[in-house]
C-alpha positions in Angstrom: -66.7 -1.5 43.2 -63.1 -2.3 44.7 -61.8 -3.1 41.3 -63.6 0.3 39.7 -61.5 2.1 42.7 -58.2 0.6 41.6 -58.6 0.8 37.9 -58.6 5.2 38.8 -55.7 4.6 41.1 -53.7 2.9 38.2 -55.4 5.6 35.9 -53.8 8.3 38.7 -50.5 6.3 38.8 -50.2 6.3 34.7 -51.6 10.0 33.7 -49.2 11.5 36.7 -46.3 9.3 35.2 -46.4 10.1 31.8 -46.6 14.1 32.5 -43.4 13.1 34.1 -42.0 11.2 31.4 -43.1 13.1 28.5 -42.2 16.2 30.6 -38.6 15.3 30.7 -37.9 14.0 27.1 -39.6 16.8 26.2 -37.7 19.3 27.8 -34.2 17.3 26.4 -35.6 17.1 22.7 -38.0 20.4 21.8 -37.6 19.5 17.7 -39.8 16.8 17.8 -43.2 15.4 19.8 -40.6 12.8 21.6 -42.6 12.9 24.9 -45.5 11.3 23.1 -43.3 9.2 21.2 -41.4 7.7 24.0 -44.4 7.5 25.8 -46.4 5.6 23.1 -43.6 3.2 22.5 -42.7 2.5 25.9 -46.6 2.2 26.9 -47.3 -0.5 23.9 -44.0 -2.4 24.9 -45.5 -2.5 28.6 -49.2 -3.6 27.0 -47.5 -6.6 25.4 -45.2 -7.4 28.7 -48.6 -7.0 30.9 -50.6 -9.0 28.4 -48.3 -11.8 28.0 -47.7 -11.9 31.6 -51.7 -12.0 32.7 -53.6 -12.9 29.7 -51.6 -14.9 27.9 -49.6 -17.0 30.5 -51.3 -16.5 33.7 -48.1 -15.7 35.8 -49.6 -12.7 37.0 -52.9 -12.9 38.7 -56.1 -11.4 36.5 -56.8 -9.2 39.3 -54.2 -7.2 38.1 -55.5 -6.9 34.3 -57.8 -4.0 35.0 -55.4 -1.5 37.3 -52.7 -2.4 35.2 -54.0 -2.4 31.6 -57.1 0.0 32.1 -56.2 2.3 34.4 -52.6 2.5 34.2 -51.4 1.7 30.7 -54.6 3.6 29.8 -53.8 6.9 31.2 -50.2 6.6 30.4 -50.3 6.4 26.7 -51.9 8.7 24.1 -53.5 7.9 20.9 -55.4 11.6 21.3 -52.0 13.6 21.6 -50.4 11.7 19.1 -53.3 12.6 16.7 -53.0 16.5 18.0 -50.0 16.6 17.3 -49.4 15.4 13.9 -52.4 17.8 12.8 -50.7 20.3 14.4 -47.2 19.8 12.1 -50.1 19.2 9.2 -51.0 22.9 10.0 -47.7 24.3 9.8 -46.8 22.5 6.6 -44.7 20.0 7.8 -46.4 16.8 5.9 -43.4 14.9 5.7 -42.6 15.5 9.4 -46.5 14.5 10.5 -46.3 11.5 8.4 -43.2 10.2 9.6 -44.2 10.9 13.3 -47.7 8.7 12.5 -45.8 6.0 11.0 -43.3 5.6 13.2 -45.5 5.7 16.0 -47.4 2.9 14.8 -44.9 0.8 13.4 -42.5 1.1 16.4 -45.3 0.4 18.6 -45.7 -2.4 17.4 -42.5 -3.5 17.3 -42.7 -2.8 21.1 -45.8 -5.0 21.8 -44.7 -7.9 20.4 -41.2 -7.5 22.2 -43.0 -6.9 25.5 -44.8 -9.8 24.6 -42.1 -12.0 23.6 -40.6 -10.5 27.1 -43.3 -11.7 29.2 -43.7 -15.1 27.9 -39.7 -15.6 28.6 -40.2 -14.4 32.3 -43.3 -17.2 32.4 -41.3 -19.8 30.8 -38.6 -19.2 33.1 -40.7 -18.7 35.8 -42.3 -22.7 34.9 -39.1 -24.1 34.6 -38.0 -22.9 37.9 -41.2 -23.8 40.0 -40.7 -27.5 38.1 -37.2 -27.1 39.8 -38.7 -26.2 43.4 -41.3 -28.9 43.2 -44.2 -26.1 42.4 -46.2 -27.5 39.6 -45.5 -25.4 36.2 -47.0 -21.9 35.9 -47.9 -22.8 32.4 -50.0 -25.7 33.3 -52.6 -23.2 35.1 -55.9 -23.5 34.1 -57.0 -21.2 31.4 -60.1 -20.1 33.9 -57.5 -18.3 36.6 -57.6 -15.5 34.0 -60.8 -14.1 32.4 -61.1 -14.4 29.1 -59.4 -11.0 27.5 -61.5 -8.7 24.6 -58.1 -9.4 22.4 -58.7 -12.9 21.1 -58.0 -12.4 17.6 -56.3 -16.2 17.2 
């Protein structure tokens, strides 16, 4: 039950910051849905740095995989307002505009996972290297059963 209560207080944490964030790009750029965008992209750059950092290398602890993935990342990004959106330029004509806010979405996303990704596994090589240096044991040397396996394993 503890780890349903702090999945919703990520899910708090990540809906309340994204009203924030969207709210301010939004108010800077009105021409364009750049609250969602910046949002989105930032969001799936923080999914890959999360991932990498828990799942992937184990430098986080796996306790942190549902708060920070589910609950926060969750609330904080938004495939539904994305969608809304571009219907909504669909509506008023603007095809070109709803297609390049769709595809750029995605594709930049993407780009952002796989640098918060390639992010995360620096910061868990780096962080081996200098537990090796302290004596530590290497964080990459952790068994694979400190983290549970993840729904993503696509490999």
């Amino acid at each position: 039950m503890g780890g349903v209560v702090l999945i919703g207080v990520g899910g708090f944490a990540g809906a309340i910051a994204r009203y924030l964030v969207d709210s301010e790009v939004s108010q800077r750029f009105a021409a364009f849905p750049w609250g969602t965008f910046v949002v989105n992209v930032s969001g799936s750059f923080m999914v890959g740095l999360v991932f990498a950092l828990i799942g992937d290398r184990a430098a986080l602890p796996a306790e942190l995989r549902g708060p920070l993935m589910i609950g926060f990342l969750g609330a904080y990004t938004t495939f539904s307002t994305l969608a809304l959106e571009s219907w909504r330029m669909i509506e008023d004509g603007a095809w070109l505009l709803a297609a390049l806010n769709l595809g750029a979405s995605v594709a930049i996303g993407m780009v952002a996972v796989v640098g918060g990704l390639a992010l995360g596994r620096a910061i868990s090589r780096d962080a081996g290297r200098w537990l090796d240096d302290a004596g530590e044991g290497r964080s990459d040397r952790l068994p694979r059963s400190v983290t549970p396996p993840l729904q993503f394993g696509y490999r």
